[in-house]
N, C-alpha and C positions, 0 to 999 in steps of 0.2 A: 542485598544480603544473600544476593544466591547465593551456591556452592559449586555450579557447573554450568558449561556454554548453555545447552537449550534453558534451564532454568532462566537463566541470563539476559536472555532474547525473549523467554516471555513475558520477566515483568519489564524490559524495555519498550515492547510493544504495548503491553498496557499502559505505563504510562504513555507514549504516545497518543496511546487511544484518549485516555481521558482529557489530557491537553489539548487534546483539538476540539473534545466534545463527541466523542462518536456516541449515537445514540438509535435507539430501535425506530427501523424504519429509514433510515438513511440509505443516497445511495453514495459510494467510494469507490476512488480510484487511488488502490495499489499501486504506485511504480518501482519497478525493479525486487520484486515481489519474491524471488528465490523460488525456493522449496513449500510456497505456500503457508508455511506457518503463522505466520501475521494475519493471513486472512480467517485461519480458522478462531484466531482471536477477535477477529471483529466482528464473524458470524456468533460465537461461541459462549464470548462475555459479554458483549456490545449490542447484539441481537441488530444487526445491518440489515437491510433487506437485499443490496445489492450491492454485490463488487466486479469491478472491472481492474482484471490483474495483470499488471504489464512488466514482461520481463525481457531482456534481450537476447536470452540463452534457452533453445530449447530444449535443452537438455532440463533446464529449472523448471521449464512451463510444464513440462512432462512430467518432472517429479510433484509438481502441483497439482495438477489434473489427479495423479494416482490418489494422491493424500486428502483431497478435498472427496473425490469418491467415495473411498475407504468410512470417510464419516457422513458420506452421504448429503453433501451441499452441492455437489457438482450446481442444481439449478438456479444457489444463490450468484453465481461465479460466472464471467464471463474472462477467458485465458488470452493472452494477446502476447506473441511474440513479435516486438518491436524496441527496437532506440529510444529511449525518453527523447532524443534530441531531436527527433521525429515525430515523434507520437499525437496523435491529437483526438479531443473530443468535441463533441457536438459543446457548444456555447449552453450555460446555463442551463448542463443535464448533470451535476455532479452537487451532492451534499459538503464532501469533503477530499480533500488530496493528501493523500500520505505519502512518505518516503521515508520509508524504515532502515537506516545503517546504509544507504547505497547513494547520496545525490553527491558524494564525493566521482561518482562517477561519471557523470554526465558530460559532454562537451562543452556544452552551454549552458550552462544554468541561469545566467540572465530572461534569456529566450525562453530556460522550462519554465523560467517559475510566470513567466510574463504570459506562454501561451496558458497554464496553468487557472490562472487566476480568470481568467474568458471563460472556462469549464463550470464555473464556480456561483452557485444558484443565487440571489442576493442573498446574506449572512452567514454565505459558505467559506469556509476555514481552509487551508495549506498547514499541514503538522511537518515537520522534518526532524530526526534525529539525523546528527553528523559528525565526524571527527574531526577535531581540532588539533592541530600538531602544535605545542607549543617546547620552547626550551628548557 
């Protein structure tokens, strides 16, 4: 029911949020994270204790760093300029894995979602919104 793009993207991110279950005290990884705005939803409404944001463009990680600043979370946030198709976390150091609007991008996604899931604490979740082309 929004009316405009950011509107748009933030109740897509919420529901995201609550279909995976984000909950206070979690920790999350962001991939392909943009502009940050997702993360300020999961610190914001979700009350996360820790996010690890990974984006491929520094130019995004940059504009995240300002934006999380601005509201003052920098120390919930860990920024990471990297390829999801690379990217990797310690084994069984993550609550939850999000991809907000981006694993359309990935080279692999077999491979992300497989290293993924190794990330993922026992009863840790993988959330993805994605677009679907259809006719």
């Amino acid at each position: 029911h929004a009316n405009t793009y950011p509107a748009a993207a933030q109740a897509l991110a919420r529901r995201l949020g609550r279909a995976v279950g984000l909950a206070a005290g979690q920790r999350v990884a962001d991939i392909g994270v943009g502009g940050g705005e997702s993360v300020l939803e999961w610190i914001e409404t979700f009350d996360v204790a820790q996010v690890t944001a990974v984006d491929r463009s520094h130019t995004m990680i940059a504009a995240a760093a300002r934006r999380l600043n601005e509201r003052r979370h920098g120390t919930h946030v860990t920024l990471a300029t990297a390829d999801a198709s690379v990217w990797t976390m310690p084994h069984q150091s993550l609550d939850r894995v999000v991809v907000l609007d981006g694993a359309y991008h990935f080279a692999d996604r077999p491979g992300f979602w497989r290293r993924a899931a190794t990330w993922l604490c026992p009863g840790g979740r993988i959330g993805v919104t994605d677009l679907v082309v259809t006719r």
